[in-house]
RODO-2510 file (C-alpha; in nm, 4 decimals, decimal comma):
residues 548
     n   res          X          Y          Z
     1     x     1,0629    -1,3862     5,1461
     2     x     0,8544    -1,0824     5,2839
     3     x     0,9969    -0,7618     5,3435
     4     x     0,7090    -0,5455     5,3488
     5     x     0,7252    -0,3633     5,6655
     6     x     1,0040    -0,1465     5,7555
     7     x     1,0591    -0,1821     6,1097
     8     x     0,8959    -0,5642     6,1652
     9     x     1,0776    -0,7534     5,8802
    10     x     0,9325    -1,1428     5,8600
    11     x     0,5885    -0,9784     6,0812
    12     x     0,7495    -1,0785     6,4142
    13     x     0,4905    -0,9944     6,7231
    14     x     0,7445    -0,6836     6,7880
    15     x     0,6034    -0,2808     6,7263
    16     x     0,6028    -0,2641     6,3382
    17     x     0,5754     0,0307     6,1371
    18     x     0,4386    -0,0038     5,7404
    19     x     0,5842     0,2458     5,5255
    20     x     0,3125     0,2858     5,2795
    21     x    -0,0030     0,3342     5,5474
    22     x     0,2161     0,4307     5,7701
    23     x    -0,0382     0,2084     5,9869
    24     x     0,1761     0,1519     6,3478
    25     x     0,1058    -0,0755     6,6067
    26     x     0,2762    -0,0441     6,9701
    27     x     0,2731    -0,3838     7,0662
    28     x     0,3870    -0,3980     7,4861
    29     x     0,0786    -0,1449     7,4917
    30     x    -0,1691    -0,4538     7,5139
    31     x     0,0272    -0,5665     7,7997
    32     x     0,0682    -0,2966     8,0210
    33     x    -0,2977    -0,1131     7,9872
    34     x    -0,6118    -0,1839     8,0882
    35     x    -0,9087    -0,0060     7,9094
    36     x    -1,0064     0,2443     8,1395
    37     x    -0,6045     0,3463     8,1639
    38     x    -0,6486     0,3808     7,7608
    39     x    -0,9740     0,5334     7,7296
    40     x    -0,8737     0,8176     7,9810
    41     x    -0,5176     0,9103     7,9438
    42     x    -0,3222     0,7083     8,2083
    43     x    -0,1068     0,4332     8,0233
    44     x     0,1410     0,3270     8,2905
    45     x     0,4890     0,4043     8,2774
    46     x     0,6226     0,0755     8,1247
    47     x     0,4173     0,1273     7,8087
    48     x     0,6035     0,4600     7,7778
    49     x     0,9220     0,3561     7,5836
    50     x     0,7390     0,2040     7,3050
    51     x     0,4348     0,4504     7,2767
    52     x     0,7870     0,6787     7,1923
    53     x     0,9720     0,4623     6,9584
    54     x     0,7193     0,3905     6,7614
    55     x     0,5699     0,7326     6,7203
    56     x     0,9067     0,8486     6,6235
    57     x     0,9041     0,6110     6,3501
    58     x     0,5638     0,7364     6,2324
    59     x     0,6370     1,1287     6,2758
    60     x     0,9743     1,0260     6,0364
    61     x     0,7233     0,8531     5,7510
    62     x     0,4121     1,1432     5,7950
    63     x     0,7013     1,3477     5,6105
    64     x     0,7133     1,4249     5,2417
    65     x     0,9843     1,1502     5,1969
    66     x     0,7307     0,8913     5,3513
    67     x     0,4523     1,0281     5,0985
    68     x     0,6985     1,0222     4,8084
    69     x     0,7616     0,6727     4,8632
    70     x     0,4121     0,5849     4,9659
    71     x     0,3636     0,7090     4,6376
    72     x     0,6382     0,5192     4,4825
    73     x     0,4278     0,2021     4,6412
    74     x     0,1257     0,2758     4,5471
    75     x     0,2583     0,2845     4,2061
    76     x     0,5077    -0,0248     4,2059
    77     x     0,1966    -0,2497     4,3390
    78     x    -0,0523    -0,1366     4,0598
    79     x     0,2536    -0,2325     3,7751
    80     x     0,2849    -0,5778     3,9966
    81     x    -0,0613    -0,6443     3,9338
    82     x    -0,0485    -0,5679     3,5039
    83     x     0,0287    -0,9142     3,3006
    84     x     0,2631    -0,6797     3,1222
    85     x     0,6924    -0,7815     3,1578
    86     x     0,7740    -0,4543     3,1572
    87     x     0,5432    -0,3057     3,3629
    88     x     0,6665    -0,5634     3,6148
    89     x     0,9913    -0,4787     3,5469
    90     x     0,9506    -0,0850     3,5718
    91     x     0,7960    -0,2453     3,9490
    92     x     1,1672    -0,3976     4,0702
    93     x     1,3114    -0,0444     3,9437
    94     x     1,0433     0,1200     4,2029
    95     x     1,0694    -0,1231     4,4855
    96     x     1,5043    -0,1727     4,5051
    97     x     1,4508     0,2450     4,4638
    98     x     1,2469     0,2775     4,7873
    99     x     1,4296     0,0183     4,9597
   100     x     1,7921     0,1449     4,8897
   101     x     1,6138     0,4961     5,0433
   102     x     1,4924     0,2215     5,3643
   103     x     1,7754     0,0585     5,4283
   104     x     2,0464     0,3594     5,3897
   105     x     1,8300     0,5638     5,6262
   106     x     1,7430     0,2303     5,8627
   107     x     2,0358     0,3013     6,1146
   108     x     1,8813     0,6598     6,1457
   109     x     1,5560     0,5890     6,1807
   110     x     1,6014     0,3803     6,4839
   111     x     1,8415     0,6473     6,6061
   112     x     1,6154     0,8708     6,6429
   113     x     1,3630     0,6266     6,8013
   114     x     1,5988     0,5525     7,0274
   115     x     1,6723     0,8899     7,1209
   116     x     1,3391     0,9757     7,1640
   117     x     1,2488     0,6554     7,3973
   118     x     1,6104     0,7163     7,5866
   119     x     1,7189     1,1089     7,5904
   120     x     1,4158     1,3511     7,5006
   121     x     1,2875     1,5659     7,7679
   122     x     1,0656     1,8701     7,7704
   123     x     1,3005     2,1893     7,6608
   124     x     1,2950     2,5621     7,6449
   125     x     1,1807     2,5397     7,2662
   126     x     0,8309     2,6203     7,1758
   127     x     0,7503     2,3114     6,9945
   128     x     0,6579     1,9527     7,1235
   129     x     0,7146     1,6277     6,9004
   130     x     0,4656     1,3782     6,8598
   131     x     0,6102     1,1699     7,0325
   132     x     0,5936     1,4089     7,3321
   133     x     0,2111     1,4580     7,2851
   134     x     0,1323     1,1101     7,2497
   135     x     0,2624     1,0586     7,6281
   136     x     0,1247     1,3713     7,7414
   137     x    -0,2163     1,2834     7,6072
   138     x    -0,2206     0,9110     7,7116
   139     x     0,0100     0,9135     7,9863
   140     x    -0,0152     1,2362     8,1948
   141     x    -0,4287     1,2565     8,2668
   142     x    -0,4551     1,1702     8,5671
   143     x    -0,1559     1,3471     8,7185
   144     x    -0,2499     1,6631     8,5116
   145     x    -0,5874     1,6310     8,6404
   146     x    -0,4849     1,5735     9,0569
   147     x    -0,2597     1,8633     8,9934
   148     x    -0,3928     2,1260     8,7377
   149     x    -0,2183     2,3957     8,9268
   150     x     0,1480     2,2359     8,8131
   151     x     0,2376     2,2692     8,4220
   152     x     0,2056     2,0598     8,1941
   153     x     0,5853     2,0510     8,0863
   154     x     0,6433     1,9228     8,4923
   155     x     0,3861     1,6439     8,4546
   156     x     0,5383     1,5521     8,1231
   157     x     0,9183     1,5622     8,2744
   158     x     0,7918     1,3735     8,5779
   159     x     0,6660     1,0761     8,3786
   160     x     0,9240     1,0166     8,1257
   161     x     1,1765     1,0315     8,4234
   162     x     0,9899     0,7644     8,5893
   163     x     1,0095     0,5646     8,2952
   164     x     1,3608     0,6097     8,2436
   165     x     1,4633     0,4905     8,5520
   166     x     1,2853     0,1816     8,5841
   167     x     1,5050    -0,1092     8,5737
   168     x     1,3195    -0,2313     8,2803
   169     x     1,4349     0,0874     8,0788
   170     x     1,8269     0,0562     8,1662
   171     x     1,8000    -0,3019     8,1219
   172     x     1,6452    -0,2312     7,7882
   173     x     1,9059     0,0328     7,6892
   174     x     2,2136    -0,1655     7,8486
   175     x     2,0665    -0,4252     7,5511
   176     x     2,1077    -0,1525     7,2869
   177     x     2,4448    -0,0804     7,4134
   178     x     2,5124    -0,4953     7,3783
   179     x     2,3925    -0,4419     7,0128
   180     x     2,6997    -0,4918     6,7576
   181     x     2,7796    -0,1609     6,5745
   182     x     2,7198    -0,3670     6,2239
   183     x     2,3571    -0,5166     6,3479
   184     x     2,1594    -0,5017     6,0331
   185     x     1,8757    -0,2855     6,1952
   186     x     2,1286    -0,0348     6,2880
   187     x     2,0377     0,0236     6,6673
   188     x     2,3325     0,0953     6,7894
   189     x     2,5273     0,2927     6,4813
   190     x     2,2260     0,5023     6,4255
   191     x     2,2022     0,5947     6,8429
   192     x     2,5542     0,6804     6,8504
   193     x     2,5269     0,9050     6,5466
   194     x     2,2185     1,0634     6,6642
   195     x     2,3336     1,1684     7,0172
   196     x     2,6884     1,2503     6,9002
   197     x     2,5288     1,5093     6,7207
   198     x     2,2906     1,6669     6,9440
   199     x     2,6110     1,6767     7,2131
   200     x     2,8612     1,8638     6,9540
   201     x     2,5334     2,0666     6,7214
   202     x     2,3891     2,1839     7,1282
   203     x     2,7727     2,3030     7,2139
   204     x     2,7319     2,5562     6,9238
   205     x     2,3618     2,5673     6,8785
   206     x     2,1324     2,6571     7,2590
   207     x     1,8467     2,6160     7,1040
   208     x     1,9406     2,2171     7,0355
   209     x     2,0001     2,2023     7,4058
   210     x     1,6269     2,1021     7,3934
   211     x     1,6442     1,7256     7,3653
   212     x     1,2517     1,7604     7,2133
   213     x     1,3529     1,9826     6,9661
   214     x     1,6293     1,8401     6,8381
   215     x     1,4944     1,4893     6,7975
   216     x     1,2190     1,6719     6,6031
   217     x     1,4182     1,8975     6,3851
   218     x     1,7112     1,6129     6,2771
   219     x     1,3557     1,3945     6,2021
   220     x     1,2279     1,6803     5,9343
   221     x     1,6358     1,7699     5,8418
   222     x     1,6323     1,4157     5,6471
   223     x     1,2894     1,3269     5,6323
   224     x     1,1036     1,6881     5,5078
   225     x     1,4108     1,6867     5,2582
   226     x     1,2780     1,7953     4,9202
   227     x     1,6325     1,7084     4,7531
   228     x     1,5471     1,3355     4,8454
   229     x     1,1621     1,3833     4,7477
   230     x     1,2647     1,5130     4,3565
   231     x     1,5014     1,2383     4,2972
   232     x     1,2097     1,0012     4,4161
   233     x     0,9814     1,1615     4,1783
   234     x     1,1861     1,2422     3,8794
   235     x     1,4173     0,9259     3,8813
   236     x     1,7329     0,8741     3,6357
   237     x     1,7833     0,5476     3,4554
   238     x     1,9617     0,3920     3,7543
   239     x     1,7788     0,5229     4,0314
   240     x     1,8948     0,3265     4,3219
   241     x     2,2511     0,4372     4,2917
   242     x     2,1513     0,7909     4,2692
   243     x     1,9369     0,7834     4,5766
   244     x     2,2185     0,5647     4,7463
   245     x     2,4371     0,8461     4,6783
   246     x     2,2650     1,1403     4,7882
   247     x     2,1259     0,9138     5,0923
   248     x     2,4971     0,8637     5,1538
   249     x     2,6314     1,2573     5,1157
   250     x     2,3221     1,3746     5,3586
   251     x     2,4403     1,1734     5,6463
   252     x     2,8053     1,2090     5,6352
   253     x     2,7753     1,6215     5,5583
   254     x     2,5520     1,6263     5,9021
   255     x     2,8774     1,6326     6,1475
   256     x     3,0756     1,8880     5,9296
   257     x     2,7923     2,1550     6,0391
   258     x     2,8097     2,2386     6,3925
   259     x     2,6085     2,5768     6,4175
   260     x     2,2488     2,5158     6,3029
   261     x     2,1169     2,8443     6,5027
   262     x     1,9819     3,0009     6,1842
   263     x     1,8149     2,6832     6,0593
   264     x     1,6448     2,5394     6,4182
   265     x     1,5309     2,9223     6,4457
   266     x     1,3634     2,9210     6,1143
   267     x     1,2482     2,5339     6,1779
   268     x     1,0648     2,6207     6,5008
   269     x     0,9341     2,9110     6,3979
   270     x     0,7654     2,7927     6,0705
   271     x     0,5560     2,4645     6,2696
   272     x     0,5194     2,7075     6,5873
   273     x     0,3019     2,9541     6,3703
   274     x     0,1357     2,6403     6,2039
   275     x     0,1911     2,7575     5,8272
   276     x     0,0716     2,4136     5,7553
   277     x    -0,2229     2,4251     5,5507
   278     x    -0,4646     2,1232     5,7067
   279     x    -0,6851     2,2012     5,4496
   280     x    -0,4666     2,0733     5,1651
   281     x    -0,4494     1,6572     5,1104
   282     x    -0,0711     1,7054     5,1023
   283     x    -0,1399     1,8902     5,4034
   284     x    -0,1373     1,5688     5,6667
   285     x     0,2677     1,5560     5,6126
   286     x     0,2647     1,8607     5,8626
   287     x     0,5276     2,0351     5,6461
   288     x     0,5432     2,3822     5,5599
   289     x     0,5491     2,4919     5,1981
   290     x     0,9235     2,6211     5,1650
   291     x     0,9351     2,9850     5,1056
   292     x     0,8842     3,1312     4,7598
   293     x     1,2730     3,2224     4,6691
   294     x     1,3498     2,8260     4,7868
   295     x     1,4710     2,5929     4,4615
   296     x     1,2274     2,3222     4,6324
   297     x     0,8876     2,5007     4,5932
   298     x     0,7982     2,3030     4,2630
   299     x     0,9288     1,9656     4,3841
   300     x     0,6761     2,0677     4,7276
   301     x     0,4054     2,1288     4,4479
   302     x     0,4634     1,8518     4,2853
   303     x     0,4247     1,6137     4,5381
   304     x     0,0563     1,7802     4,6562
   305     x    -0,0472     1,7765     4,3092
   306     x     0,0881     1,4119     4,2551
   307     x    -0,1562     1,3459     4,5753
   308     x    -0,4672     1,5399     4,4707
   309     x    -0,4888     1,3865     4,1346
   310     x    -0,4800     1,0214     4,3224
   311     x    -0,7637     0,7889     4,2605
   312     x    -1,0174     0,7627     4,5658
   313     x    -0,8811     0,4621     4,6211
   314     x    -0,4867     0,6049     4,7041
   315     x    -0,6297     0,8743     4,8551
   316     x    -0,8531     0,6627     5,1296
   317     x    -0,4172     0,4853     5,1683
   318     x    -0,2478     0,8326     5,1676
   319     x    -0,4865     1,0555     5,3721
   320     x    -0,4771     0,7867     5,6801
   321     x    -0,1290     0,8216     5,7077
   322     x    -0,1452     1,0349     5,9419
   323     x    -0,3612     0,8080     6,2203
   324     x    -0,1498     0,6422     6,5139
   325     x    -0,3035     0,2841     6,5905
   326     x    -0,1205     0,2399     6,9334
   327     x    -0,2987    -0,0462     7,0838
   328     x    -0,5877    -0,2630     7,0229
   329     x    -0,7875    -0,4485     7,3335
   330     x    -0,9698    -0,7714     7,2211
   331     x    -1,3218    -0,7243     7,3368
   332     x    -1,6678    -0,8891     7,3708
   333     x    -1,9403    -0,6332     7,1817
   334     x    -2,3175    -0,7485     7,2153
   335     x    -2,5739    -0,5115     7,0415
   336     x    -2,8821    -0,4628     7,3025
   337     x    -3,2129    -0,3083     7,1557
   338     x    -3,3650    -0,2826     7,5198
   339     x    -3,4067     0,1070     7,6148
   340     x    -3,2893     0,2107     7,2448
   341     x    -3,0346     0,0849     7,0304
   342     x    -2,6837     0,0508     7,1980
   343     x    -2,3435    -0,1451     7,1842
   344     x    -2,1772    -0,2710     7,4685
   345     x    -1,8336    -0,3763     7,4615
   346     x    -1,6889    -0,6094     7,7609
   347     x    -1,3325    -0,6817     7,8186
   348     x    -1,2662    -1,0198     8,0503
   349     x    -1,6280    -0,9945     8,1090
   350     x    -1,6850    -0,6210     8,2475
   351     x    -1,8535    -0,3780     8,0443
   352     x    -1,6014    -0,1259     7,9358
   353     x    -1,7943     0,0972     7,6757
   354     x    -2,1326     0,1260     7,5973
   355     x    -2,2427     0,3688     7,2962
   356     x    -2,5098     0,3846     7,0611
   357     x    -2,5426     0,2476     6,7467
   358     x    -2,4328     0,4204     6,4231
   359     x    -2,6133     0,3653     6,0935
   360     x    -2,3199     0,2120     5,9310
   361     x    -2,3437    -0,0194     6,1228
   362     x    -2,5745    -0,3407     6,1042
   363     x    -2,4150    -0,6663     6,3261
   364     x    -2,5255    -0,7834     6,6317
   365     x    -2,1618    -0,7642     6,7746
   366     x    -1,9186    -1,0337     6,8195
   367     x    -1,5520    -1,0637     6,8932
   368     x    -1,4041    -0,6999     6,7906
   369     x    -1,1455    -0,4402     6,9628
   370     x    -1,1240    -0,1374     7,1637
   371     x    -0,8933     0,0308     7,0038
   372     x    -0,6743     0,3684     7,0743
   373     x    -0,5754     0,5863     6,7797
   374     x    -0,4590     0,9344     6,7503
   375     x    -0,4522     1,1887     6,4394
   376     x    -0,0466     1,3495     6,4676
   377     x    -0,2238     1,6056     6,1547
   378     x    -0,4391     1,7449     6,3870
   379     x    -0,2972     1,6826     6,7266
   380     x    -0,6617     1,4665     6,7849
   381     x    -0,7553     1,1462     6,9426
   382     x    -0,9929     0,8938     6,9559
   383     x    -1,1556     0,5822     7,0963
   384     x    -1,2956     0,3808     6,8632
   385     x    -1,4772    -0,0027     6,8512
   386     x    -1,3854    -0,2574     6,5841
   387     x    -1,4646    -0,5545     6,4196
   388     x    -1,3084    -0,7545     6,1862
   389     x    -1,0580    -0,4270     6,1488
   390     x    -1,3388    -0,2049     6,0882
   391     x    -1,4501     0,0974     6,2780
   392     x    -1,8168     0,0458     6,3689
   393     x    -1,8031     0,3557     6,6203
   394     x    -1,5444     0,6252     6,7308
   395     x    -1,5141     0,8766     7,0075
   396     x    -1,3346     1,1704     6,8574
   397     x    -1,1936     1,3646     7,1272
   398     x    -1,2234     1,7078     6,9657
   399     x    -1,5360     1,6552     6,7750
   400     x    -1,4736     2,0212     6,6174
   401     x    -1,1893     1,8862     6,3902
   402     x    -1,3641     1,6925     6,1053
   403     x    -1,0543     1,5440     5,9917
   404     x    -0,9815     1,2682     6,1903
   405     x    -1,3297     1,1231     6,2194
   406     x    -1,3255     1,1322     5,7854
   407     x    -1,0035     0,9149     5,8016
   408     x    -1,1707     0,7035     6,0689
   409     x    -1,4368     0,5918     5,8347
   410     x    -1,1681     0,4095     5,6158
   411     x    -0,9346     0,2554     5,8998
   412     x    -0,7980    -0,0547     5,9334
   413     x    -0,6577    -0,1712     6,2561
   414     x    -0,6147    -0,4931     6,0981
   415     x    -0,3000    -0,5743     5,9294
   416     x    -0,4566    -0,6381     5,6241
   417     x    -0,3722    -0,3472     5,4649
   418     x    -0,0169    -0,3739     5,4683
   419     x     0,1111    -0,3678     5,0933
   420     x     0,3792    -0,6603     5,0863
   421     x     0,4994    -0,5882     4,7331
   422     x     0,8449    -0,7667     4,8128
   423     x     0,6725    -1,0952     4,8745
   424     x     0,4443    -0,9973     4,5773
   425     x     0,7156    -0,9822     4,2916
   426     x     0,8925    -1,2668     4,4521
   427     x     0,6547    -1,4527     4,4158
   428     x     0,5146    -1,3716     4,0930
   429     x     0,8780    -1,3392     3,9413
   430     x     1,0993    -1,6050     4,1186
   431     x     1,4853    -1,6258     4,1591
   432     x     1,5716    -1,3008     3,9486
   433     x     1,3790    -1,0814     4,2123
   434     x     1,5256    -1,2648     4,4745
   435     x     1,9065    -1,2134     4,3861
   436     x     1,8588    -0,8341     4,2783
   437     x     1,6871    -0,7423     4,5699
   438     x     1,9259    -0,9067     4,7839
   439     x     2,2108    -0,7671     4,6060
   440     x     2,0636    -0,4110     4,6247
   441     x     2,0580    -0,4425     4,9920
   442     x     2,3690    -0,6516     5,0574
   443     x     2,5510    -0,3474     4,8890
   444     x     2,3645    -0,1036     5,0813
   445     x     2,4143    -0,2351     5,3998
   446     x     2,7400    -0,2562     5,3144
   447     x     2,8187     0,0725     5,1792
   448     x     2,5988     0,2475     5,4576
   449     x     2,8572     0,1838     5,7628
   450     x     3,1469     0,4587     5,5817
   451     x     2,8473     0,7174     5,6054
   452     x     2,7364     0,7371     5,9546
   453     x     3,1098     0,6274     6,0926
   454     x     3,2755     0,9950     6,1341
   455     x     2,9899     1,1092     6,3559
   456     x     2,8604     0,8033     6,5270
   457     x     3,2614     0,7611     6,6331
   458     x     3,3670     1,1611     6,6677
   459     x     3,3892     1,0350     7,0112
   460     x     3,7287     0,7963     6,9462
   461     x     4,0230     0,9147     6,9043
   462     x     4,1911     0,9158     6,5435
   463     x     4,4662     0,6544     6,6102
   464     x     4,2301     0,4147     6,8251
   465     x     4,1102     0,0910     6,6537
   466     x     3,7861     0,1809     6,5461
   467     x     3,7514    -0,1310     6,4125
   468     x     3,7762    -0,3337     6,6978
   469     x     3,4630    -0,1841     6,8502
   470     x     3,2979    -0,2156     6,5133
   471     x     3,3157    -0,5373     6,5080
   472     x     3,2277    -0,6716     6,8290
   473     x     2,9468    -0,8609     6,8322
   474     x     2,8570    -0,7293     7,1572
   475     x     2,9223    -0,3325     7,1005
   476     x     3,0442    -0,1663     7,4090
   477     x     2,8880    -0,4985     7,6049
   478     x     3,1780    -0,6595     7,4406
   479     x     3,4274    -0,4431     7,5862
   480     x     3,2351    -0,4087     7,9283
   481     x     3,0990    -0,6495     8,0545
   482     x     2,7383    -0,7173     8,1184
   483     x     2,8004    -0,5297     8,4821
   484     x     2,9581    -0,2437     8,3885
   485     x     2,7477    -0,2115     8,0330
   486     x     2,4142    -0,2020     8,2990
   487     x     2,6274     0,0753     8,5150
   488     x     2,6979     0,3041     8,1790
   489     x     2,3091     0,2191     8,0934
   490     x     2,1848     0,3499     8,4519
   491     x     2,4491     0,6727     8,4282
   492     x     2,3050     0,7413     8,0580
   493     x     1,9593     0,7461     8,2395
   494     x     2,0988     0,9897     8,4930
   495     x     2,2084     1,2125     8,1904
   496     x     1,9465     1,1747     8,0021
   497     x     1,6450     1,2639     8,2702
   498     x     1,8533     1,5731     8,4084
   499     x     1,9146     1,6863     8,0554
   500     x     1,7285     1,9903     8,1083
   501     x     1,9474     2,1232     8,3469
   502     x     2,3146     2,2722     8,3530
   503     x     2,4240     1,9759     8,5415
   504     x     2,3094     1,5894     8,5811
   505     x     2,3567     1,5309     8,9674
   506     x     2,4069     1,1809     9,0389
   507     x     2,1837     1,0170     9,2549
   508     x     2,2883     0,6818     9,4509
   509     x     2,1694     0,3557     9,3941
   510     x     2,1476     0,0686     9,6218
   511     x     2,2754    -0,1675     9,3654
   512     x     2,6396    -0,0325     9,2786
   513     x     2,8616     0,2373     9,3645
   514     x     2,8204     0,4748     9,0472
   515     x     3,1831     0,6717     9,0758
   516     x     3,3509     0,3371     9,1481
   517     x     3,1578     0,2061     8,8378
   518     x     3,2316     0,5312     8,6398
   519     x     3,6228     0,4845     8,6922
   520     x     3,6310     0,1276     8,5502
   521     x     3,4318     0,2387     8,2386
   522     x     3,6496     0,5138     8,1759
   523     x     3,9142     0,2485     8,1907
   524     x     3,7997    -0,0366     7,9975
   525     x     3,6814     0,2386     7,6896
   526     x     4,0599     0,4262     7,7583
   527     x     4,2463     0,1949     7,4652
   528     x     3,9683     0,2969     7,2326
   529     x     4,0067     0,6959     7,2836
   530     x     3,6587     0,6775     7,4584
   531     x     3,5870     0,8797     7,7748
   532     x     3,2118     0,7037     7,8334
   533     x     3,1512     0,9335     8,2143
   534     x     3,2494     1,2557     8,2994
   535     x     3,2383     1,3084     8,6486
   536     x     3,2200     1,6823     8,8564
   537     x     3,2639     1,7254     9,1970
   538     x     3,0901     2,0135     9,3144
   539     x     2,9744     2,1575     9,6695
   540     x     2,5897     2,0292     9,5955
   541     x     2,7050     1,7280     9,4938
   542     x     2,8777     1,5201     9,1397
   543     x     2,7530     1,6248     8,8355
   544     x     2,7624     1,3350     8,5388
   545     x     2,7664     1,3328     8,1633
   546     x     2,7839     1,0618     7,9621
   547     x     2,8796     1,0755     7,5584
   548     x     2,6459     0,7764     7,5228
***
């Protein structure tokens, strides 16, 4: 029974997140790139969709919810480890705590992945999510570098349209769309309840309009939310229900709010000044300290003293959190002493890196990686060699930043590191575990569906059968078809890629005849109060929107 990593239950060979290091590891990456695409910036398109899933997922967790309940972790695996019953049992109280948090916010998490790998596009805002970054840093190079007259924000646009059309992408979100509504991981649900609010919140709220910006301010609405981080620190005598509960109230208050001007202004304006204090150890959440007159500033204090008093040990765990591991090239590295001291590092036989050799390190080489990993604290990068997990040399791209080459020194890229306390107390306590854990997140799973159902469905009418699209093990496949489900999947691209303009003009395709396709949708979804396409006709053309 292991449940220690979030987003790759059972350690599948999928992307996997770890909640505690936060360690993430894109795994189509090794497919697509070849080291010289890696070590200068041009990852091909197809990588693209997971380099932004998965650095959603680690932008939500490099939050001061993630460090509470790295925290929490930290603390539940040192009680694991006492001889003591109690101390054990003060452990399952810790662990069923965190994972209630987990698996109530699962459906969201991959939401918002999925909105950032499907729908985000550069806006009018002034801030860029990680996720953007990562693809402008590792993506965009070689265009930027062809083109330096052009903007960034048109380099940035042109690639993540690229990607989105690719039949690979539509295929991949027709599969999402295929996904039952009551999937366990939530793909679907938590999609559908993070679009339907950017389309109703933007109506009401311009600034939202911004794809970018409203992926990255619904991330820090739940995840920088200092309610959630005192009930993690301070918890009551039956924690799990209380954080179920407020979990719970969070996501089904979101859709009752429709005008967040006053909050996205204040949002964007705090991280565009950078009030973040990269100095502090707390600092790598990339939070700002609430203001003064806020009822959260001792819960925010709390937390950074919680993580300055942490033994060298947690700190080497917490401070880390904030490096990206997005792929990892297995490579030859031979140590030659000819012409001064050097390591060379061959991949299928070509030398792909040679640097020299660092004090640390002693070896003569051997099997090791070339490995990519970027610093979302400090907006840094680096190339860096490993063996046996172990950084033996790194390339900081901005050597002026000292942060991310002092995190470097303790990095993993192995999976070594990831803290499996599930397995741990099942093992080491047996049956009991086993049935209370399962219990805890039967119940959640269950209970979870009532809280994200008024928004993820605002788009049904209130007599339809919501049930009946609920539970189709197929989702809107179900209702569909596999044709039509790929022709709602290649109009959502349309959308989604023209989404910073007034108007999404629909382009032809050679493989179907999109208003033809648009009609039947709009009558297959009719019984369920669903209107899937909107179709304009204008004098330049039909305009499209889809709610999905």
């Amino acid at each position: 029974m292991s449940d220690g990593c979030l987003f790759d239950i059972g350690g599948s060979g999928r992307s996997w997140t770890d909640v505690l290091t936060n360690a993430t590891y894109v795994h189509p990456l090794d497919a697509y790139v070849e080291p010289a695409d890696a070590i200068f910036g041009n990852v091909p398109i197809g990588a693209i969709p997971a380099l932004l899933h998965e650095t959603s997922h680690h932008a939500a967790l490099q939050t001061p919810v993630g460090l509470a309940l790295a925290l929490l972790e930290i603390q539940a695996s040192k009680l694991i480890d006492s001889r003591d019953e109690q101390n054990c049992e003060k452990a399952v109280t810790l662990v069923l705590a965190i994972r209630t948090v987990l698996e109530t916010y699962r459906p969201l998490l991959e939401g918002l992945a999925l909105f950032a790998e499907f729908d985000t596009m550069p806006g009018l805002g002034r801030l860029q999510s990680p996720a953007h970054h990562a693809v402008l840093i590792h993506a965009t190079t070689n265009r930027r570098e062809k083109s330096p007259e052009v903007h960034w924000e048109t380099h940035l646009s042109s690639v993540l349209s690229d990607s989105r059309m690719s039949r690979e992408s539509i295929l991949r979100r027709a599969n999402v769309l295929s996904i039952p509504f009551k999937d366990l991981d939530g793909y679907l649900l938590g999609y559908s309840y993070v679009k339907t609010w950017r389309r109703y919140a933007s109506a009401e709220t311009p600034l939202l309009r911004d794809t970018d910006l409203a992926a990255f301010f619904l991330t820090k609405h739940f995840f920088a939310d200092y309610g959630l981080v005192s009930l993690l620190l301070n918890m009551g005598e039956n924690p799990s229900v209380d954080l179920f509960r407020y979990c719970f109230t969070r996501l089904r208050n979101l859709g009752a709010k429709r005008n967040w001007s006053a909050e996205v202004a204040e949002f964007e304006e705090a991280y565009y000044v950078n009030k973040v204090d990269l100095n502090a150890v707390a600092g790598f959440e990339l939070t700002p300290r609430p203001e003064r007159e806020s009822p959260y500033v001792g819960i925010h204090d709390q937390l950074q003293t919680a993580i300055r008093n942490a033994p060298d040990e947690d700190l080497a765990i917490l401070g880390r959190r904030s490096l990206l591991h997005l792929m990892s090239l297995p490579v030859d590295i031979t140590r030659i002493r000819i012409g001064g001291d050097r390591l060379v590092a061959s991949f299928r036989g070509t030398p792909v890196a040679i640097v020299p050799t660092g004090s640390a390190y002693t070896g003569e080489g051997g099997a090791g990686t070339l490995d990519i990993v970027d610093d979302t604290a400090t907006r840094n990068s680096a190339v860096v060699l490993c063996v046996s997990g172990k950084v033996i040399h790194a390339d900081v791209k901005d050597k002026r930043s000292p942060y991310m080459a002092r995190w470097l020194r303790q990095f993993d890229t192995s999976r070594s590191g990831v803290n499996d306390i599930v397995g741990r107390l099942s093992e080491k306590i047996g049956a009991s575990f086993d049935a209370r854990y399962s219990d805890v997140r039967n119940a959640v799973r269950g209970g979870r569906l009532a809280a994200y159902k008024p928004l993820a469905f605002a788009w049904a009418g209130k007599t339809v059968p919501h049930d009946s699209i609920i539970n189709n093990p197929h989702g809107f496949g179900g209702v569909l078809g596999s044709d039509l489900t790929y022709a709602f999947a290649l109009l959502s691209a349309i959308d989604g890629v023209m989404a910073r303009l007034e108007e999404a003009h629909l382009v032809e395709s050679p493989e179907l005849d999109l208003v033809e396709a648009a009609h039947a949708i709009n009558e297959r979804l009719a019984p369920y109060g669903f209107r899937g396409v909107t179709l304009r006709k204008g004098d330049d053309g039909t305009s499209v929107r889809t709610l999905l």
